[in-house]
DORO-168359 format. One record per residue (C-alpha): residue number from 1; chain; x, y, z. Coordinates in Angstrom, 1 decimal. Example, Ala and Ser with C-alpha at 12.3 -4.5 7.8 and 13.67 -1.06 7.14 Angstrom:
<rs>
<r><n>1</n><chain>A</chain><x>12.3</x><y>-4.5</y><z>7.8</z></r>
<r><n>2</n><chain>A</chain><x>13.7</x><y>-1.1</y><z>7.1</z></r>
</rs>
This chain:
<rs>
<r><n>1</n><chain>A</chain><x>-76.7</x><y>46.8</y><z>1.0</z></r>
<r><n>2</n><chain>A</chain><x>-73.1</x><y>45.4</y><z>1.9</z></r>
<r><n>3</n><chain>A</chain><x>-71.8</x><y>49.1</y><z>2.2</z></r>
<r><n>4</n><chain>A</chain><x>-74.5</x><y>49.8</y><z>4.8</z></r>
<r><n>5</n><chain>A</chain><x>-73.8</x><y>46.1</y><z>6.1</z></r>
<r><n>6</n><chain>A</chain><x>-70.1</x><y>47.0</y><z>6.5</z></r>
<r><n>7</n><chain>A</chain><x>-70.8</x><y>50.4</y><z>8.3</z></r>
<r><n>8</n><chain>A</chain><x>-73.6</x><y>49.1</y><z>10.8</z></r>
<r><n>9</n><chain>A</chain><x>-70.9</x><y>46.4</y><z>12.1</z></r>
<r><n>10</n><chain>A</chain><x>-68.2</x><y>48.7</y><z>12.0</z></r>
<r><n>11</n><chain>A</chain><x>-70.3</x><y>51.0</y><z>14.5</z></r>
<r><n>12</n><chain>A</chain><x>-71.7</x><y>48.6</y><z>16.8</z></r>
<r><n>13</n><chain>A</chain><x>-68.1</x><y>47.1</y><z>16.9</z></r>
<r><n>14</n><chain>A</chain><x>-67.4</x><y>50.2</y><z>18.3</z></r>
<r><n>15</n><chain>A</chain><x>-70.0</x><y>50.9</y><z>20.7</z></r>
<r><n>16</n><chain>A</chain><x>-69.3</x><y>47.3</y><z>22.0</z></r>
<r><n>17</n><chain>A</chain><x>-65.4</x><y>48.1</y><z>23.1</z></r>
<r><n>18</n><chain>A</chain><x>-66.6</x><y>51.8</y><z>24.4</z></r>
<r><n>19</n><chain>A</chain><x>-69.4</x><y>51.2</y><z>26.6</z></r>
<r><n>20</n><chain>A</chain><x>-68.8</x><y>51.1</y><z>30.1</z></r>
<r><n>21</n><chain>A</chain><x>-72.2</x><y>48.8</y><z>30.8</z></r>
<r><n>22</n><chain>A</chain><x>-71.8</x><y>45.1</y><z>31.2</z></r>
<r><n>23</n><chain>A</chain><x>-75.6</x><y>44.8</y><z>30.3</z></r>
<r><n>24</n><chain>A</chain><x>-74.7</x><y>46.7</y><z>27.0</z></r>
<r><n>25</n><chain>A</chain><x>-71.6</x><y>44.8</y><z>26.3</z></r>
<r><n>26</n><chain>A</chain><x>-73.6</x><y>41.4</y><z>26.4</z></r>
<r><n>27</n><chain>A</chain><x>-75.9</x><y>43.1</y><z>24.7</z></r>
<r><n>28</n><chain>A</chain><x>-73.4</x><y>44.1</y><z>22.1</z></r>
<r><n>29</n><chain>A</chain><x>-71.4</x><y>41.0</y><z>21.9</z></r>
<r><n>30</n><chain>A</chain><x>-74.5</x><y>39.3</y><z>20.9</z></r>
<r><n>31</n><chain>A</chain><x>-75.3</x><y>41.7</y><z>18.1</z></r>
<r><n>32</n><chain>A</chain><x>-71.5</x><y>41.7</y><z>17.1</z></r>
<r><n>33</n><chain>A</chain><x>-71.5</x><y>37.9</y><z>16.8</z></r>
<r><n>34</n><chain>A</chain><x>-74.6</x><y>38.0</y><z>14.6</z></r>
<r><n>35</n><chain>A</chain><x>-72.8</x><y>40.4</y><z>12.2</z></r>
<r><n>36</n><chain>A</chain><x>-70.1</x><y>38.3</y><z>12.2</z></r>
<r><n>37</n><chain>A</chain><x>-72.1</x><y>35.2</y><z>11.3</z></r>
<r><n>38</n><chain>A</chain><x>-73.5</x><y>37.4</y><z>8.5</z></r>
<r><n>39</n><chain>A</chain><x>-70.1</x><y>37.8</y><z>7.0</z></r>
<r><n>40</n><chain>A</chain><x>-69.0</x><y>34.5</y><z>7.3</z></r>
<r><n>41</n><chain>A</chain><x>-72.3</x><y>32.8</y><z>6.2</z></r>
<r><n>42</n><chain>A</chain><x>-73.5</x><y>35.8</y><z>3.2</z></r>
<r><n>43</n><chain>A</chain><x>-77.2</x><y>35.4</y><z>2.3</z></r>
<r><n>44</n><chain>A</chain><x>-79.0</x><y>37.1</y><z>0.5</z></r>
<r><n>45</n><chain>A</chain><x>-80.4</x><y>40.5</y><z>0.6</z></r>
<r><n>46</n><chain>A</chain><x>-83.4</x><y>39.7</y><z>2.7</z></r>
<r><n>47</n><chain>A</chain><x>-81.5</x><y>37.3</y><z>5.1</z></r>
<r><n>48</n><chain>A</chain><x>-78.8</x><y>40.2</y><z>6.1</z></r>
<r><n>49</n><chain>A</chain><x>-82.0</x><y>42.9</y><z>6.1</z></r>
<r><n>50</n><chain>A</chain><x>-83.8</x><y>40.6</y><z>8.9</z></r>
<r><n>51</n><chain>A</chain><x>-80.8</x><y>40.0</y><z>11.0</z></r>
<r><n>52</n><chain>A</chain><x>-79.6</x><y>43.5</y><z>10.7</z></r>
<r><n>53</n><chain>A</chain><x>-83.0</x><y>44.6</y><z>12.2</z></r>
<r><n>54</n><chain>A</chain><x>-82.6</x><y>42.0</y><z>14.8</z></r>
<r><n>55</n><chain>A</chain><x>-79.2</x><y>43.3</y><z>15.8</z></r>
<r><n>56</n><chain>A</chain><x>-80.6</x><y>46.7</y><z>16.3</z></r>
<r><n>57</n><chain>A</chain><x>-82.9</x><y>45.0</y><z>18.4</z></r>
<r><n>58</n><chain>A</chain><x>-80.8</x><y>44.0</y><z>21.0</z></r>
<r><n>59</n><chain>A</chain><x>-79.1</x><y>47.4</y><z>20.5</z></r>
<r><n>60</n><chain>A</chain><x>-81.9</x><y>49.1</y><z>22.0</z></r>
<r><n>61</n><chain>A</chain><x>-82.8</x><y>46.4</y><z>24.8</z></r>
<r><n>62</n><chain>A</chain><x>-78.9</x><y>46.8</y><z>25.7</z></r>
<r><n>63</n><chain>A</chain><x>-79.4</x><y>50.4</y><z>26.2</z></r>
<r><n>64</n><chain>A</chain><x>-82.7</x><y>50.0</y><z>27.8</z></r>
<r><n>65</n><chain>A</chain><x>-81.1</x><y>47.3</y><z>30.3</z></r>
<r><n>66</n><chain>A</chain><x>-77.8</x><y>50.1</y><z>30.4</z></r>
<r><n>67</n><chain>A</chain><x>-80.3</x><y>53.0</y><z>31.6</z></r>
<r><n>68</n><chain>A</chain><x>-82.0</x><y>51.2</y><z>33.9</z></r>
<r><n>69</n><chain>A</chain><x>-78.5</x><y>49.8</y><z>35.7</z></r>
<r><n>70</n><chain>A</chain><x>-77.1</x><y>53.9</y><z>35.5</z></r>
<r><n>71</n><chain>A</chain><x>-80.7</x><y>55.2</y><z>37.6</z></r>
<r><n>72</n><chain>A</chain><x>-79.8</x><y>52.5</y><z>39.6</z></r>
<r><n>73</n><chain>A</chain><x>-76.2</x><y>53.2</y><z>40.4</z></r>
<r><n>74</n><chain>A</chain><x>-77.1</x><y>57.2</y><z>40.6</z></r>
<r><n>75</n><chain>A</chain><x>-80.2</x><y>56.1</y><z>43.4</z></r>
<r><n>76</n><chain>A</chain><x>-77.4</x><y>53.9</y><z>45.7</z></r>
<r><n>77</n><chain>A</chain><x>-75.2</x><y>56.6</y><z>45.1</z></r>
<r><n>78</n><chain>A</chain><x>-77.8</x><y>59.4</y><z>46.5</z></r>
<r><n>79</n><chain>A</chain><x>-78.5</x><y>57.1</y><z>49.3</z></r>
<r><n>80</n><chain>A</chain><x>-75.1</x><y>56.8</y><z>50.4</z></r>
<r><n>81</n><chain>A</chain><x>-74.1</x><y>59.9</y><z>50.4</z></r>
<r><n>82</n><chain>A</chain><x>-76.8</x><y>61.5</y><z>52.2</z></r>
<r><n>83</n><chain>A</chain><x>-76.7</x><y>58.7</y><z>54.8</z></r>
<r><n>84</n><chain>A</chain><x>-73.3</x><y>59.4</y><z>55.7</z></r>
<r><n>85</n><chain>A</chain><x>-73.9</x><y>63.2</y><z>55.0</z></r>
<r><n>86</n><chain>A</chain><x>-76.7</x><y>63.0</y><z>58.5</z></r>
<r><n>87</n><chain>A</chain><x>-74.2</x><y>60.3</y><z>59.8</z></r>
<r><n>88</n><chain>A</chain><x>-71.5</x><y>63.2</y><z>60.1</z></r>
<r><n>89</n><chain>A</chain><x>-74.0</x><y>65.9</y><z>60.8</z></r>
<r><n>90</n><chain>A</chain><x>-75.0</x><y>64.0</y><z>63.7</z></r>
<r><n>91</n><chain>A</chain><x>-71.2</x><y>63.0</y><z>65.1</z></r>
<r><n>92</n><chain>A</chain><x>-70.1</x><y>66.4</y><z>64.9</z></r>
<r><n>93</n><chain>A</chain><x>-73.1</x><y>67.8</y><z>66.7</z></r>
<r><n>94</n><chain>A</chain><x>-72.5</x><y>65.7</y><z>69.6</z></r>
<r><n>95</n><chain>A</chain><x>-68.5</x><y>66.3</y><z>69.7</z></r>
<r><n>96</n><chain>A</chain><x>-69.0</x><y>69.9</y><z>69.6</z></r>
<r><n>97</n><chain>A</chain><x>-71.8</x><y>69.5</y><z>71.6</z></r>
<r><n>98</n><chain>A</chain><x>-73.4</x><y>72.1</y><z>69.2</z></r>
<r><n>99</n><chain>A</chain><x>-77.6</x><y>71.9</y><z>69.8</z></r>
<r><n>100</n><chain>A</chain><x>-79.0</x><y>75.7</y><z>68.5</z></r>
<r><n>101</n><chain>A</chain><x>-78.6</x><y>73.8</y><z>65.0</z></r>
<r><n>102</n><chain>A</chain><x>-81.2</x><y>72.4</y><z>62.5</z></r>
<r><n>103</n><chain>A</chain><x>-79.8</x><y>68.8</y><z>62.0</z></r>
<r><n>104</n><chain>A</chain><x>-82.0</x><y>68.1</y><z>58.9</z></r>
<r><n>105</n><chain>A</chain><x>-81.4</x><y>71.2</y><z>56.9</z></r>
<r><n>106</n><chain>A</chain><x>-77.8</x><y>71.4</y><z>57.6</z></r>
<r><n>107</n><chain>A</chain><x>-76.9</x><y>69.9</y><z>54.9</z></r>
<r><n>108</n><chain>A</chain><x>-78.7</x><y>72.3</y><z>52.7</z></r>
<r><n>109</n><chain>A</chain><x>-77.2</x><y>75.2</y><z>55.2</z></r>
<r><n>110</n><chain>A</chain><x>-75.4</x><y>78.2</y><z>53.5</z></r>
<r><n>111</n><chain>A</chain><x>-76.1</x><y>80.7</y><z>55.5</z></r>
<r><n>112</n><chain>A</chain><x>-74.2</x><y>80.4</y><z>58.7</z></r>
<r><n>113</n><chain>A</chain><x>-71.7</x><y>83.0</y><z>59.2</z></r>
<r><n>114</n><chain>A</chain><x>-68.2</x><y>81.3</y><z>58.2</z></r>
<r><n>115</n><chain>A</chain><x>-65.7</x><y>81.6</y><z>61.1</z></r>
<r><n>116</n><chain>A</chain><x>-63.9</x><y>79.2</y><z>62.6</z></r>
<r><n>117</n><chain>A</chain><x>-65.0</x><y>80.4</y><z>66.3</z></r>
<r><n>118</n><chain>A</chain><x>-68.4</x><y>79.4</y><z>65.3</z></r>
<r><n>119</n><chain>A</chain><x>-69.4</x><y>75.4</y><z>65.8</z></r>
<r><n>120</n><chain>A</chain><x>-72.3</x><y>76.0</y><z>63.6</z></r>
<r><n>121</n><chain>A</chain><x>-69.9</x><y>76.7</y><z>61.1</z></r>
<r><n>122</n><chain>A</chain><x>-67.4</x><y>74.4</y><z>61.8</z></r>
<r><n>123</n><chain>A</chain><x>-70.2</x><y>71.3</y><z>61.6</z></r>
<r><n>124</n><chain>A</chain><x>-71.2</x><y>72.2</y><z>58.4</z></r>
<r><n>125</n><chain>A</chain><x>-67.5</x><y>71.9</y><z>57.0</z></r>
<r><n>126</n><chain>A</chain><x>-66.5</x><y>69.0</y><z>58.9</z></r>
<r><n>127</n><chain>A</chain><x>-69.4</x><y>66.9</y><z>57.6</z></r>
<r><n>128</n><chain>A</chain><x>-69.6</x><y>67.7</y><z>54.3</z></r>
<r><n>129</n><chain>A</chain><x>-66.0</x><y>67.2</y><z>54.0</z></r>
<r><n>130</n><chain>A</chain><x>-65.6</x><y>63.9</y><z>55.8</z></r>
<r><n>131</n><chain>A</chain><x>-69.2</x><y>62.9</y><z>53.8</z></r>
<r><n>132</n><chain>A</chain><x>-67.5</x><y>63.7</y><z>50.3</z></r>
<r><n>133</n><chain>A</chain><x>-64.4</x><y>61.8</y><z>51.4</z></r>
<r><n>134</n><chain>A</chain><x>-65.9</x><y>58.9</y><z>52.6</z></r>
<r><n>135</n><chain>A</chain><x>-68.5</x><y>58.7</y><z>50.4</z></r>
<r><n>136</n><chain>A</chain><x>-65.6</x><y>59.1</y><z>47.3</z></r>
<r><n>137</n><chain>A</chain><x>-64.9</x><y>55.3</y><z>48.4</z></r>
<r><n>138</n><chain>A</chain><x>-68.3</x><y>54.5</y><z>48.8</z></r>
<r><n>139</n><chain>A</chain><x>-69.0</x><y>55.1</y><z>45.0</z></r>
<r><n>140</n><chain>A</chain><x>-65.8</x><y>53.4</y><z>44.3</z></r>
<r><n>141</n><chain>A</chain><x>-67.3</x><y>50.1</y><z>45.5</z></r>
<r><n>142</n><chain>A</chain><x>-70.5</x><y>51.0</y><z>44.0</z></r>
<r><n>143</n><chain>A</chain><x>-69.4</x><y>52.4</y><z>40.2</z></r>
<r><n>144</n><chain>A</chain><x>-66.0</x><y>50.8</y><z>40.3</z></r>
<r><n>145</n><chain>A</chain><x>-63.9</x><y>53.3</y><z>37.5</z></r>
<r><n>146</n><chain>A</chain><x>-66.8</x><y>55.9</y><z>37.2</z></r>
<r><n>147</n><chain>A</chain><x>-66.8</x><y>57.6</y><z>40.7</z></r>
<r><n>148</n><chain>A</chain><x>-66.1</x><y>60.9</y><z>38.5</z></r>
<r><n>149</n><chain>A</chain><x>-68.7</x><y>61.1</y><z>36.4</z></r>
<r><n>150</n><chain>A</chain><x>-71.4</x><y>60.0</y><z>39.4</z></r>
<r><n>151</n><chain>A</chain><x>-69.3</x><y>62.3</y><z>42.0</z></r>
<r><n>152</n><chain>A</chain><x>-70.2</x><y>65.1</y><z>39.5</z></r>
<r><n>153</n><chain>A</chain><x>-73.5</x><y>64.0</y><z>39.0</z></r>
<r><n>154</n><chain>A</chain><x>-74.8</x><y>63.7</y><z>42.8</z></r>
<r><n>155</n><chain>A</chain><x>-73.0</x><y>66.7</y><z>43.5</z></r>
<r><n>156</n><chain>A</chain><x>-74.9</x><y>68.8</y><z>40.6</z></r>
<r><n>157</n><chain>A</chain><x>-78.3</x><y>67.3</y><z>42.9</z></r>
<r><n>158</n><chain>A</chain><x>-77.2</x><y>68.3</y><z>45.6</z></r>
<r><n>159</n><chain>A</chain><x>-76.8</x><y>71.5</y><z>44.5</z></r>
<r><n>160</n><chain>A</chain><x>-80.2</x><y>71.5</y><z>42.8</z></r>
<r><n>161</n><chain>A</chain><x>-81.9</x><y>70.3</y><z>46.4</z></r>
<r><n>162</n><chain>A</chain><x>-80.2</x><y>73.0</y><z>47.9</z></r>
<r><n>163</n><chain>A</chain><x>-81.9</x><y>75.6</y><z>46.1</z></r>
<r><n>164</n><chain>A</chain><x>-85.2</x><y>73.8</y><z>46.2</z></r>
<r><n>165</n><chain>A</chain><x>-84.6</x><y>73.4</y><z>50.3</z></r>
<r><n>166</n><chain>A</chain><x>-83.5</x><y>76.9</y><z>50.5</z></r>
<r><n>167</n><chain>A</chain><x>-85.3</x><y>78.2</y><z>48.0</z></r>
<r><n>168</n><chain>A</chain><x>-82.4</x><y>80.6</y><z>47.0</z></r>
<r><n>169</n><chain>A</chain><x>-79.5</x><y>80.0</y><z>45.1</z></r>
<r><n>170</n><chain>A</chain><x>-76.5</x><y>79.8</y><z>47.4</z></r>
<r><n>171</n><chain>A</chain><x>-74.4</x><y>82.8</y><z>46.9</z></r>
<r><n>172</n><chain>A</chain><x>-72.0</x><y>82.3</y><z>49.7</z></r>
<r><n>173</n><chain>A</chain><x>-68.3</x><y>81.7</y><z>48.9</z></r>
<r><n>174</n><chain>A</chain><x>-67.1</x><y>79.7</y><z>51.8</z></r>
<r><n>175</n><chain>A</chain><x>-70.2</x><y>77.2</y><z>50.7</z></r>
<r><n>176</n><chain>A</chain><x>-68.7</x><y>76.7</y><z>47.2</z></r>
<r><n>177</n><chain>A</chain><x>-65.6</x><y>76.3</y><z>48.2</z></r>
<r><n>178</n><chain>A</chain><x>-66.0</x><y>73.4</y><z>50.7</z></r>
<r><n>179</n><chain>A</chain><x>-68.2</x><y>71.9</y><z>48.3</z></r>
<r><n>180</n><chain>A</chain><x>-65.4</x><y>71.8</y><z>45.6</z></r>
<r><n>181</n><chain>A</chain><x>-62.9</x><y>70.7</y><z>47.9</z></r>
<r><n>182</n><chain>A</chain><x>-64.6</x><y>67.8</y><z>49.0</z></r>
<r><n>183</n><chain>A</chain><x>-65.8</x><y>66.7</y><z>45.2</z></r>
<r><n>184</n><chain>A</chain><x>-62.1</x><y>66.7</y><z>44.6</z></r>
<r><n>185</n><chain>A</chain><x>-61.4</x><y>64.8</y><z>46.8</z></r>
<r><n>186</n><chain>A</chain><x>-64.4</x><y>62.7</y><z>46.7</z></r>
<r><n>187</n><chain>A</chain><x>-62.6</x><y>62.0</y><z>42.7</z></r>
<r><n>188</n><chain>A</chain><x>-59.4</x><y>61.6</y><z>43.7</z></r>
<r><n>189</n><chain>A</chain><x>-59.9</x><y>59.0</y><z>46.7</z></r>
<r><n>190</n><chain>A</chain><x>-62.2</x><y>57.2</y><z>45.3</z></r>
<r><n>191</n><chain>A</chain><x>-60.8</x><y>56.8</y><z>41.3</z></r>
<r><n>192</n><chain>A</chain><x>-57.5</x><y>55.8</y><z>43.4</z></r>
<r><n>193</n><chain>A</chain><x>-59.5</x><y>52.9</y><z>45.3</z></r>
<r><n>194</n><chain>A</chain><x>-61.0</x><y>52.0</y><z>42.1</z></r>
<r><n>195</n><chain>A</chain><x>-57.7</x><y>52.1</y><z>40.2</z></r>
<r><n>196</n><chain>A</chain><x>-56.3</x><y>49.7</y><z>43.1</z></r>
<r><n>197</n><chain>A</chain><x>-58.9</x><y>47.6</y><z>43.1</z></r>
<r><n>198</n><chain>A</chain><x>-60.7</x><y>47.1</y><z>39.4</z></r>
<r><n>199</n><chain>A</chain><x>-57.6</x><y>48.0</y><z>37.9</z></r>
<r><n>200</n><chain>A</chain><x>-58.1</x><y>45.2</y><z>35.0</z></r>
<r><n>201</n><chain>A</chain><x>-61.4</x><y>47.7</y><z>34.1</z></r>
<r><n>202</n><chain>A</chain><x>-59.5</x><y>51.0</y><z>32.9</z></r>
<r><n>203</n><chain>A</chain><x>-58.8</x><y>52.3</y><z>29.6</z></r>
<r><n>204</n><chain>A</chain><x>-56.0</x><y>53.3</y><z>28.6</z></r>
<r><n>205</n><chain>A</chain><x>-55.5</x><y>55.8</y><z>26.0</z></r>
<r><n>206</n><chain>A</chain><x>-53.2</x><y>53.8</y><z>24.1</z></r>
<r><n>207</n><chain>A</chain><x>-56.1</x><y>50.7</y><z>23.9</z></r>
<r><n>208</n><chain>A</chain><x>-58.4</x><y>53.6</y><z>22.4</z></r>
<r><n>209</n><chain>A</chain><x>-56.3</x><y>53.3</y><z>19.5</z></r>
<r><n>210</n><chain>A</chain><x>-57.3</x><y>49.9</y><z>18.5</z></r>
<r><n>211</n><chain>A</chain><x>-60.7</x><y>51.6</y><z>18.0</z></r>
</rs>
């Protein structure tokens, strides 16, 4: 029973210094201070059996609390980005002064015949560029150092409501292509406001070696 002891704390030790979840960490402080207390105070077989299923307790409400804080970050993050996506949309449509254009599907719009002669075209880019850009900041007020895993994420959605709007998959090149220049810079702008700003929250590869 020490072995296993020894192991379990080693683990949630670890989980504790890697998760990215506040709710987690208290979560995991708590459970690390009550293996501590086991060390320090012994006990007997029964004693470390009840506290060691009391730990993983509060392992699993930690999580729980974790998921629930991640589907909330994701849903801000959705709102966001489609807010300013109809925000641009709409600004671009009045300063071209573009009106044979559906404002609610273009968004979702592959299909319009890429050339820079054509405002249809030209809204679709200039919005979803400007939307990823701005919304790369957005997220970094939001998630603070995790802008590229949830940039990632909402664009994979968006990719996925596309198809279900369009109900085809979108095959046109100029489509990906704006799309994955405006999730790189959706990463870079806004890991660089969150470096600037919540620098104190990073890991650094050499701190992952006190693992």
């Amino acid at each position: 029973m020490r072995i296993i002891s020894e192991n379990v704390t080693e683990w949630l030790q670890l989980f504790y210094k890697c998760c990215p979840c506040g709710l987690v960490k208290d979560g995991c402080l708590l459970t690390r201070g009550s293996m501590e207390d086991q060390h320090i105070t012994g006990g007997g077989e029964a004693t470390t059996e009840g506290r060691m299923d009391n730990n993983l307790d509060a392992q699993e409400d930690g999580e729980t609390r974790c998921n629930k804080v991640v589907l909330q970050n994701l849903l801000m993050c959705m709102v966001c980005f489609y807010s300013l996506y109809y925000i641009a949309v709409s600004l671009c449509i009045g300063l071209l002064r573009v009106h044979e254009i559906n404002s609610l599907l273009a968004p979702f719009d592959y299909t319009t015949q890429p050339s820079w002669q054509n405002p249809k075209y030209l809204v679709g880019v200039i919005s979803t560029e400007v939307t990823y850009l701005l919304g790369g900041l957005v997220f970094a007020w939001i998630v603070e150092e995790w802008v590229w895993d949830y940039a990632i994420t909402v664009t994979l959605l968006h990719i996925a409501m596309t198809v279900a709007v369009m109900s085809d998959f979108p095959s046109a090149e100029h489509w990906w292509i704006a799309l994955g220049s405006g999730l790189v810079m959706m990463i870079f702008g806004g890991q660089l406001l969150a470096y600037k700003l919540f620098r104190s929250n990073f890991v650094y590869p050499a701190e992952l070696q006190n693992f």
